[in-house]
DRENMAR-811499 format. One record per atom (N, C-alpha, C): residue in three letters; x, y, z. Coordinates in steps of 0.05 Angstrom, whole numbers, plus 5000, padded with zeros to 4 digits. Each point is the difference from the previous one (the first is absolute). Layout:
REM residues N
ALAXYZ ...
REM end
This chain:
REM residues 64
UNK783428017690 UNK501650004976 UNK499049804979 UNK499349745008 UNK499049894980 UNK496750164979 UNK498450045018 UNK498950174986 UNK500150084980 UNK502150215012 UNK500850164973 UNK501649844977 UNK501249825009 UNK501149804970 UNK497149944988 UNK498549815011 UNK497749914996 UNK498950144980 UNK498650335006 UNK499350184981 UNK500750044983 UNK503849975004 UNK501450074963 UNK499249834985 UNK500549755019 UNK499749754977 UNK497549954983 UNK498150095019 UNK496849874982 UNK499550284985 UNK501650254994 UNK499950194973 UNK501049934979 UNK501449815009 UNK502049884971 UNK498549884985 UNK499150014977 UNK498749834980 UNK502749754989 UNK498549725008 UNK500649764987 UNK502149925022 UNK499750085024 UNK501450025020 UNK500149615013 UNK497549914986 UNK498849755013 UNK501549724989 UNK501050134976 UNK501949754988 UNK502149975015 UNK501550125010 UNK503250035018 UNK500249685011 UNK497750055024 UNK500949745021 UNK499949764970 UNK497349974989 UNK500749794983 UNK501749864988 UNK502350224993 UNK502149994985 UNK501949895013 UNK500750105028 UNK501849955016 UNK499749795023 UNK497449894988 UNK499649675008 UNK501149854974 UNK499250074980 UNK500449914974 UNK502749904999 UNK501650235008 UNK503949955004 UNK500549805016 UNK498550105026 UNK501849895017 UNK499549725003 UNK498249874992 UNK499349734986 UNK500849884989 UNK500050184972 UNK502549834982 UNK502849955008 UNK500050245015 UNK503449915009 UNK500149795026 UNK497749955016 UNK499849775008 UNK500649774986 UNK498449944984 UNK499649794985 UNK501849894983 UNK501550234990 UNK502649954984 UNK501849865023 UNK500450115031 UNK502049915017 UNK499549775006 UNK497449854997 UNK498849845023 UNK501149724972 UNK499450124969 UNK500749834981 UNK502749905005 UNK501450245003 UNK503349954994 UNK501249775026 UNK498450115014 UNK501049805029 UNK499149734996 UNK497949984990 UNK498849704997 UNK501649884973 UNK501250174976 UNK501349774981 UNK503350074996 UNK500150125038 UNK502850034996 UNK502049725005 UNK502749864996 UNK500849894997 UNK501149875032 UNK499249865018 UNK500249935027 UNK502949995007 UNK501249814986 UNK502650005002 UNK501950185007 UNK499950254978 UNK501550275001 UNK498750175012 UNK497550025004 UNK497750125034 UNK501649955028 UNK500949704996 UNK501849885030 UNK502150105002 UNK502150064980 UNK502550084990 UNK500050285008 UNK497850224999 UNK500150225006 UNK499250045016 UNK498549855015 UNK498449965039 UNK503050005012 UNK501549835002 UNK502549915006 UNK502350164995 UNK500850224986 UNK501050184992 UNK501450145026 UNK497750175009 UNK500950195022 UNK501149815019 UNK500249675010 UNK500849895017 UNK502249915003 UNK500649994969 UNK502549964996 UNK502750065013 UNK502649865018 UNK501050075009 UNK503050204981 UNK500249864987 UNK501650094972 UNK499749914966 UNK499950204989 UNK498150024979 UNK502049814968 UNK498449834984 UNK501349894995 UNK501450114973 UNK503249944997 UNK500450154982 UNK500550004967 UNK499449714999 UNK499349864971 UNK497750014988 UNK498350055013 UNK497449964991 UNK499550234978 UNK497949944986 UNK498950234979 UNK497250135013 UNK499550234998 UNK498450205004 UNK498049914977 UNK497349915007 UNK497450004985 UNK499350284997 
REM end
Protein backbone atom coordinates (compact mmCIF):
# COMPACT_ATOMS: atom_id res chain seq x y z
CA UNK A 1 0.00 0.00 0.00
CA UNK A 2 2.56 2.45 0.57
CA UNK A 3 3.75 2.06 -2.87
CA UNK A 4 0.97 2.96 -4.25
CA UNK A 5 0.72 6.28 -2.09
CA UNK A 6 4.36 6.73 -2.97
CA UNK A 7 3.51 6.73 -6.86
CA UNK A 8 0.56 9.24 -6.36
CA UNK A 9 2.67 11.38 -4.58
CA UNK A 10 5.82 11.75 -6.84
CA UNK A 11 3.01 12.59 -10.00
CA UNK A 12 2.09 15.52 -8.21
CA UNK A 13 4.02 18.40 -9.44
CA UNK A 14 5.49 20.78 -6.57
CA UNK A 15 4.60 17.98 -4.36
CA UNK A 16 8.27 18.63 -2.62
CA UNK A 17 7.42 21.84 -0.85
CA UNK A 18 4.66 20.15 1.59
CA UNK A 19 7.08 18.56 4.21
CA UNK A 20 8.92 22.02 4.12
CA UNK A 21 6.09 23.86 4.98
CA UNK A 22 4.91 21.68 7.64
CA UNK A 23 8.27 21.90 9.31
CA UNK A 24 7.98 25.55 8.70
CA UNK A 25 4.58 25.45 11.03
CA UNK A 26 5.31 23.27 13.20
CA UNK A 27 8.37 25.24 14.30
CA UNK A 28 7.01 28.28 14.57
CA UNK A 29 4.47 27.07 16.69
CA UNK A 30 7.18 25.63 18.70
CA UNK A 31 8.93 28.53 19.15
CA UNK A 32 6.09 30.79 19.77
CA UNK A 33 5.28 28.07 22.86
CA UNK A 34 8.77 27.65 23.99
CA UNK A 35 8.75 31.91 23.94
CA UNK A 36 5.55 32.18 25.87
CA UNK A 37 6.70 29.72 28.54
CA UNK A 38 10.02 31.36 29.02
CA UNK A 39 8.46 35.20 29.48
CA UNK A 40 5.53 33.83 31.15
CA UNK A 41 4.94 35.37 34.55
CA UNK A 42 6.23 32.59 37.44
CA UNK A 43 4.12 33.66 40.03
CA UNK A 44 0.66 33.19 38.26
CA UNK A 45 2.51 29.86 36.39
CA UNK A 46 2.54 28.62 40.37
CA UNK A 47 -1.04 29.94 40.94
CA UNK A 48 -2.24 27.76 38.05
CA UNK A 49 0.22 24.59 38.80
CA UNK A 50 -1.65 24.71 42.20
CA UNK A 51 -5.09 25.11 40.92
CA UNK A 52 -6.25 21.54 40.30
CA UNK A 53 -4.87 20.84 44.06
CA UNK A 54 -6.76 22.97 45.47
CA UNK A 55 -9.00 21.62 48.16
CA UNK A 56 -11.74 24.41 47.86
CA UNK A 57 -11.63 26.97 45.40
CA UNK A 58 -11.28 30.44 46.49
CA UNK A 59 -14.18 32.55 46.33
CA UNK A 60 -12.97 36.20 46.35
CA UNK A 61 -10.48 36.07 44.15
CA UNK A 62 -10.58 37.59 40.54
CA UNK A 63 -10.20 35.46 37.39
CA UNK A 64 -6.97 36.69 35.27
Amino acid sequence: MLKFIKHHMETISGIEIYPMISFLIFFSIFMVALIYVLRADKQRMHKLGALPLDAEPAKNQDHE
